[in-house]
C-alpha positions as a Markdown table, in Angstrom:
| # | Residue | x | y | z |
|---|---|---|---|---|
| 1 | Unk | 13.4 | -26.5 | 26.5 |
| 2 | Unk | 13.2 | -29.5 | 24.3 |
| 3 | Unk | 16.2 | -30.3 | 22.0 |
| 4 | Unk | 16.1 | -31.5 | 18.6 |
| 5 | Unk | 17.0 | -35.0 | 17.7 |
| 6 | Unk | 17.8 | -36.3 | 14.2 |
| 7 | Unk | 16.9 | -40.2 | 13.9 |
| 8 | Unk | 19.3 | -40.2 | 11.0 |
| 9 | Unk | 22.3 | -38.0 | 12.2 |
| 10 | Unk | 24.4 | -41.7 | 12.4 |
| 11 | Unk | 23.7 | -41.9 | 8.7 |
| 12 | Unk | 24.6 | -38.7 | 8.0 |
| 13 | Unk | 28.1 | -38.3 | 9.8 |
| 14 | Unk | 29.0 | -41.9 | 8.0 |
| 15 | Unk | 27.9 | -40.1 | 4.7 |
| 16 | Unk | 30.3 | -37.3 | 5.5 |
| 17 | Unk | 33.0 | -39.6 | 6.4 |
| 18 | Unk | 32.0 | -41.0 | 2.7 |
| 19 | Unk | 32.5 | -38.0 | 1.5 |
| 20 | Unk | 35.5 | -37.3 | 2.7 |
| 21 | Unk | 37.0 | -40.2 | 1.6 |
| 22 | Unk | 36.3 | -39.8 | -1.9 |
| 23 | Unk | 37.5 | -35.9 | -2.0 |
| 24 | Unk | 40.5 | -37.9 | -0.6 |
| 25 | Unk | 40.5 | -40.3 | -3.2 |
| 26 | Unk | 39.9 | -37.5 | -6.0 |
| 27 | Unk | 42.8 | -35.4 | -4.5 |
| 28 | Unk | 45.2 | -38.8 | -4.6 |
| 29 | Unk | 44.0 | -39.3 | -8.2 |
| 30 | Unk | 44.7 | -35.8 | -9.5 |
| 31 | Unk | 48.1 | -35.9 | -7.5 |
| 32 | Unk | 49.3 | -39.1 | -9.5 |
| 33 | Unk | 47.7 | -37.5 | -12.9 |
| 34 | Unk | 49.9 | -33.8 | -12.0 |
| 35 | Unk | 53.0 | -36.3 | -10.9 |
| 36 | Unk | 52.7 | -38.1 | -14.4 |
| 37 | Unk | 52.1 | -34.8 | -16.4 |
| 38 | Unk | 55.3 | -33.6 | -14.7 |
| 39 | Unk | 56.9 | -36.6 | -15.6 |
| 40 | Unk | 55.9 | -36.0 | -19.4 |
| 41 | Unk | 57.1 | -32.6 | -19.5 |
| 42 | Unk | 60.4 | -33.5 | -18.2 |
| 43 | Unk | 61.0 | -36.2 | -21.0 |
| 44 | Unk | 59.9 | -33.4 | -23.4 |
| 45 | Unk | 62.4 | -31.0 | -22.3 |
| 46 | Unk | 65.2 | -33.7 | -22.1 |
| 47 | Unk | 64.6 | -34.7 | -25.7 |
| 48 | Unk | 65.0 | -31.1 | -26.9 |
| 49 | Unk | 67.8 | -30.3 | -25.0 |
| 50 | Unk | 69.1 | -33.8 | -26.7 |
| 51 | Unk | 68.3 | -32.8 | -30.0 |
| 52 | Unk | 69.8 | -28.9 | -29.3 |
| 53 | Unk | 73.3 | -30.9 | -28.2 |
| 54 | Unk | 73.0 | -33.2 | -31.2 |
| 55 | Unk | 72.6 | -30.6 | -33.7 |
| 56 | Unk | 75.3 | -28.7 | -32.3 |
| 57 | Unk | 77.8 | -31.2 | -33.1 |
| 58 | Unk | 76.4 | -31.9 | -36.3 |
| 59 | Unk | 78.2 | -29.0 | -37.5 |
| 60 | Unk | 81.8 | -30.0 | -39.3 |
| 61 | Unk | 82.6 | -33.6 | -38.4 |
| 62 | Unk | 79.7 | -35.8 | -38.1 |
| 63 | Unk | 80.5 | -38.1 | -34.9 |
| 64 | Unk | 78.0 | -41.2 | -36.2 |
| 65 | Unk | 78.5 | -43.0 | -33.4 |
| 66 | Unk | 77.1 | -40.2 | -31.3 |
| 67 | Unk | 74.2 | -39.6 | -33.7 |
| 68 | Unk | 73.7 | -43.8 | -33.4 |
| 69 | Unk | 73.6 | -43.1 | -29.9 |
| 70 | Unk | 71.3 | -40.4 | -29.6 |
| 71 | Unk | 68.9 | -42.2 | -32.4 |
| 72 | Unk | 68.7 | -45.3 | -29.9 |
| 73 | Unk | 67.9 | -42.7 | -26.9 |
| 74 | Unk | 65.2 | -40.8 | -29.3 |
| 75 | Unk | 63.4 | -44.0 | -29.7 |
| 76 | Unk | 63.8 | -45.6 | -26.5 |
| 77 | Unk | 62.4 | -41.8 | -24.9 |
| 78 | Unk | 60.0 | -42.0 | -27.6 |
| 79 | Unk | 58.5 | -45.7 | -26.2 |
| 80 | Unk | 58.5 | -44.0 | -23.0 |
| 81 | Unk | 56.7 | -41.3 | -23.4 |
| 82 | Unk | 54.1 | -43.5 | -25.1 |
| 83 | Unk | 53.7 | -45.5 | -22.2 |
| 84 | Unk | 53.3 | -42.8 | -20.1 |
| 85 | Unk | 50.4 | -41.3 | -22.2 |
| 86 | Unk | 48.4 | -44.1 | -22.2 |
| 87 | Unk | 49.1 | -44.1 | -18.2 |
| 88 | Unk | 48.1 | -40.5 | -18.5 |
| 89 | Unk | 44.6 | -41.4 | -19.9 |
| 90 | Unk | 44.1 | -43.8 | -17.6 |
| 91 | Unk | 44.9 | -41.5 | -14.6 |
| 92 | Unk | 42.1 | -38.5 | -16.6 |
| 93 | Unk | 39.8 | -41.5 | -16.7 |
| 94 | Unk | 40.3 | -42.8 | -12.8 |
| 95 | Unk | 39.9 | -38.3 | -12.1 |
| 96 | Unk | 36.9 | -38.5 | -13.8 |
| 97 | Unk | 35.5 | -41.8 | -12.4 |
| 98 | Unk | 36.4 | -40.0 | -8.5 |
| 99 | Unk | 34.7 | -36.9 | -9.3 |
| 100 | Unk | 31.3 | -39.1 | -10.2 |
| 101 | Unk | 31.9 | -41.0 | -6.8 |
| 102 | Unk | 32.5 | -37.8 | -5.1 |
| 103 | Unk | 29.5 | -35.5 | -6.8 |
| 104 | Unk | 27.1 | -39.1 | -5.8 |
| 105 | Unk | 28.5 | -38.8 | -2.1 |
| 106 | Unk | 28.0 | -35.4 | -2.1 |
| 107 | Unk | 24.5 | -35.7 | -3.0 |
| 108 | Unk | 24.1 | -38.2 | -0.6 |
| 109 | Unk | 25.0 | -36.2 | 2.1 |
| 110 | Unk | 22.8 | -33.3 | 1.3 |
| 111 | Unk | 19.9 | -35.1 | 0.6 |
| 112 | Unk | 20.2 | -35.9 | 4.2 |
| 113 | Unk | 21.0 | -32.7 | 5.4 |
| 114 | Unk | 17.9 | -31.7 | 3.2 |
| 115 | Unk | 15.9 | -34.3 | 5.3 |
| 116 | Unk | 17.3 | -32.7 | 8.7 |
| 117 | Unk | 16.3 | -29.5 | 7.9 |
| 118 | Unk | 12.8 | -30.2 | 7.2 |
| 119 | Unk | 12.6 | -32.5 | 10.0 |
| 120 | Unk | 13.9 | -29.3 | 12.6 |
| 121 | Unk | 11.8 | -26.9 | 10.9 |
| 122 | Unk | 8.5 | -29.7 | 11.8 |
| 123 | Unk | 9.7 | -30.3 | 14.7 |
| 124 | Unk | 10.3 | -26.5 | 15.4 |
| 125 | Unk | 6.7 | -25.6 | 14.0 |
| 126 | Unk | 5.1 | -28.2 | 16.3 |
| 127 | Unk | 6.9 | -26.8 | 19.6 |
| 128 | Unk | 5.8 | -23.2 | 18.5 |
| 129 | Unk | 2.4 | -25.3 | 18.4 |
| 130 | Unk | 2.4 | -26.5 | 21.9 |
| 131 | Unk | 3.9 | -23.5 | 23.1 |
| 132 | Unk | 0.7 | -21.2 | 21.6 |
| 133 | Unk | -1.2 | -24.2 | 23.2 |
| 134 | Unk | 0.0 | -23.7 | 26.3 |
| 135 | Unk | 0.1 | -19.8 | 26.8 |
| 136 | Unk | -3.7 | -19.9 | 25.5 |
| 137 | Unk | -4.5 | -22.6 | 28.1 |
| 138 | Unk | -2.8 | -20.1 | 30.7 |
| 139 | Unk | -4.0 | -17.3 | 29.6 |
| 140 | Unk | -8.1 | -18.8 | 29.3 |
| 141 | Unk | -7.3 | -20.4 | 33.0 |
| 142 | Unk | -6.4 | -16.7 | 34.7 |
| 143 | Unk | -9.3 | -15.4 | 32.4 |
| 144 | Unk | -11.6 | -17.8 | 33.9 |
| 145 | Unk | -10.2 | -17.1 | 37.7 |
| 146 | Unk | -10.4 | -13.1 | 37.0 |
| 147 | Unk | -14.2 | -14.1 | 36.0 |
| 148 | Unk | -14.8 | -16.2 | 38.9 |
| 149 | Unk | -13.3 | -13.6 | 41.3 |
| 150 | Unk | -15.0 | -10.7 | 39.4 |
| 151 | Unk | -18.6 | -12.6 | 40.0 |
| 152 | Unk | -17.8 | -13.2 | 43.4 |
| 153 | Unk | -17.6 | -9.8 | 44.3 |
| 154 | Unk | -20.3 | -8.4 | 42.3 |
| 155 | Unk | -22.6 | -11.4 | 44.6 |
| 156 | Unk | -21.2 | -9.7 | 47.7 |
| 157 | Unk | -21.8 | -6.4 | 46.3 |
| 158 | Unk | -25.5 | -7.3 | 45.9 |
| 159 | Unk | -26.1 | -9.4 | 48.9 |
């Protein structure tokens, strides 16, 4: 029986590949945006706990050299975080920029395998085609033998 060919199946398994790369690329992205987020969260929790341990000695004697200290921290945690929230956008924005490469690649790909299908589904209607053909062309050639034999022995029968 005859097997399908797809002219294009190179294209499509470097499409996939594609594809793959960029849900590679979109999981790398999201990884460094979840790593960052973590990051943030930590400094969050660090300055409260600060604050907690400042306030506690707040009470009675004021220690101002450990309220200088933790002023300095505050604002040096405080230019940190900053940084790392405009890092943050900019790891949202390079998510959102792999998503749109990957949602193109995946379109890519099935547009192909959109192509394929039709392509087997011609391909499968014309063999059905040539297959009817050829059972018909059978079938009329014993037809015309039975005819020929039938003819035959209705001559002898009258000779």
């Amino acid at each position: 029986m005859a097997k399908f060919k797809f002219q294009l199946e190179p294209l499509l398994r470097h499409r996939r590949r594609e594809q793959e790369q960029r849900q590679r690329d979109l999981a790398d992205a999201m990884s460094q945006r979840v790593a960052l987020e973590d990051e943030l969260r930590d400094m969050q929790t660090m300055i409260v706990s600060s604050k907690q341990n400042l306030t506690e000695h707040l009470v009675g004697r004021v220690d101002l050299n450990r309220v200088s200290d933790f002023a300095r921290y505050s604002g040096q945690v405080t230019a940190r975080a900053h940084g790392m929230i405009r890092r943050l956008a900019q790891a949202e924005q390079a998510v959102t920029q792999a998503r749109e490469v990957l949602l193109e690649a995946s379109r890519a790909v099935k547009a192909l395998e959109l192509l394929r299908d039709k392509r087997y589904e011609a391909w499968k209607r014309a063999l059905d085609r040539k297959e009817t053909a050829e059972i018909d062309e059978i079938s009329s050639q014993a037809y015309i033998r039975d005819m020929g034999k039938k003819d035959k022995r209705l001559r002898d029968e009258a000779a």
